[in-house]
PAMITI-385336 format. One line per field, with one value per residue (C-alpha): x, y, z. Coordinates in steps of 0.02 Angstrom, whole numbers, plus 32768, in hexadecimal, padded with zeros to 4 digits. Example, Ala and Ser with C-alpha at 12.3 -4.5 7.8 and 13.67 -1.06 7.14 Angstrom:
<dolums>
px: (8267/82AC) .
py: (7F1F/7FCB) .
pz: (8186/8165) .
</dolums>
This chain:
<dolums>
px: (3180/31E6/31DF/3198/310D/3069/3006/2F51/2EB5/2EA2/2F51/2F21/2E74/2ED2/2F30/2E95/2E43/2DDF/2E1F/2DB2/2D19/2D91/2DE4/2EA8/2F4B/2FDE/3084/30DC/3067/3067/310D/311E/30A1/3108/31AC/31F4/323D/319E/321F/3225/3178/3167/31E5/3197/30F2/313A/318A/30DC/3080/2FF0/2FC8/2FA4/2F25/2F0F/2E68/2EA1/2F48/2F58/2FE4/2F7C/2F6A/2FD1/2F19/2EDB/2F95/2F7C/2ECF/2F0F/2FAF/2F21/2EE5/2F89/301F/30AB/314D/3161/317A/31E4/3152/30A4/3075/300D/2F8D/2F3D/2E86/2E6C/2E6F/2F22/2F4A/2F1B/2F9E/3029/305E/306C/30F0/3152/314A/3179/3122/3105/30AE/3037/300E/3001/2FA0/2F1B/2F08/2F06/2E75/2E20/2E1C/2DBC/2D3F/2D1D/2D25/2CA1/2C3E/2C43/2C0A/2B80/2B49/2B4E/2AF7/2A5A/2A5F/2A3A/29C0/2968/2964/2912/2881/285E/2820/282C/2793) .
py: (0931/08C9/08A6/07E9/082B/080F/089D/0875/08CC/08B3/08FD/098B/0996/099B/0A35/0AA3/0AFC/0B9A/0C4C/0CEC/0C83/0C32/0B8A/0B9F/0B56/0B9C/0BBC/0B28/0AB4/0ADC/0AE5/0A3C/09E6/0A4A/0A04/0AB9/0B26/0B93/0C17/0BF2/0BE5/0C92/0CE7/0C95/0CE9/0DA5/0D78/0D6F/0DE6/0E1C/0D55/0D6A/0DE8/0E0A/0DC6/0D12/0D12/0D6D/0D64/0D21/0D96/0D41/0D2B/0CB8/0C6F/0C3B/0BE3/0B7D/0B47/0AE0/0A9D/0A5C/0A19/0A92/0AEA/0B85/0BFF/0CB2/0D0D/0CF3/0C7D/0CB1/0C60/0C1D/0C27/0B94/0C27/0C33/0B8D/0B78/0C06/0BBE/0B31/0BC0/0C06/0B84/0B3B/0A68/09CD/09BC/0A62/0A41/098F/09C2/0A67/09EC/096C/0A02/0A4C/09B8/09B9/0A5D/0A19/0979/09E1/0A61/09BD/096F/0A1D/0A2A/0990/09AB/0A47/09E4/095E/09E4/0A35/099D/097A/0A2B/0A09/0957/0939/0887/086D) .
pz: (0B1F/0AC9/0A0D/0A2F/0A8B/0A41/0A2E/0A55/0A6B/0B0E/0B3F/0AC8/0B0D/0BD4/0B8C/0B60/0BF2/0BF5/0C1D/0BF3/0BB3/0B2E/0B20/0B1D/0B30/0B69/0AFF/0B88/0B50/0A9B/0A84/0AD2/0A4C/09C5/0A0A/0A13/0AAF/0AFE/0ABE/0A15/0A0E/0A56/09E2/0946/0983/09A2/08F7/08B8/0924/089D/0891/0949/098B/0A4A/0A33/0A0B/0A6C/0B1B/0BAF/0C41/0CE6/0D85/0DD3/0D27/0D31/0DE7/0DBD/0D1B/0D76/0E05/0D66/0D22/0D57/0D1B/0D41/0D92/0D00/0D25/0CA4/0C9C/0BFE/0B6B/0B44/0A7E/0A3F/09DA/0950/0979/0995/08D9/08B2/0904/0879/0805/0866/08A0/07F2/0805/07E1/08A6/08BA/0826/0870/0918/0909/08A7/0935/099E/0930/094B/09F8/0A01/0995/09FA/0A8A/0A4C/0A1A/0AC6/0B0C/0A88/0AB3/0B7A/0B60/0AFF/0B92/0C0E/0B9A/0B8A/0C2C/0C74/0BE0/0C31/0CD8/0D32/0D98) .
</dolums>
């Protein structure tokens, strides 16, 4: 991503899927909204490893790596990406510390909230729906 790419929700929102129950992103994809190397990223993290519990952050298995790659369009990678709770994603402007990571991990931020708002909302459409029956 280059730095006159506009970050939007929608390209934020395209980077969340769901692993393990949880919506994620992967390092790749953080990194590039950060406008830092997926390594640097990384080492910032093991830097900070008590900011980051398993819980939040995990390395995906090649089987959940195989099913998020159909999902996205993405490089082969030579290790298996981790993967950030929105939890973590929250963490990450505190280590990478600059006026991009602080801006970005907001938008990002909001993103999961519209998101859980959109689900919220599909989820009392199909409620709604079982309690009503068109005759």
């Amino acid at each position: 991503m280059s730095g006159k790419d506009e970050i939007t929700p929608v390209l934020i929102e395209n980077r969340i899927f769901t692993c393990r129950g949880e919506q994620i992103m992967t390092d790749y994809h953080l990194a590039e909204l950060y406008n830092v190397k997926t390594k640097r990223l990384n080492e910032q993290v093991k830097r900070n490893n008590k900011r980051f519990p398993s819980s939040f952050m995990f390395q995906l298995a090649t089987t959940e790596w195989d099913n998020l790659q159909s999902q996205m369009a993405t490089a082969k990678r030579r290790t298996l990406p981790y993967v950030f709770t929105e939890q973590d994603v929250s963490m990450l402007s505190a280590v990478l510390k600059s006026d991009i990571a602080i801006a970005v991990s907001i938008q990002i931020m909001n993103a999961f909230v519209q998101m859980r708002k959109t689900i919220g909302n599909h989820q009392q459409l199909l409620q709604l729906s079982k309690d009503f029956t068109i005759i």
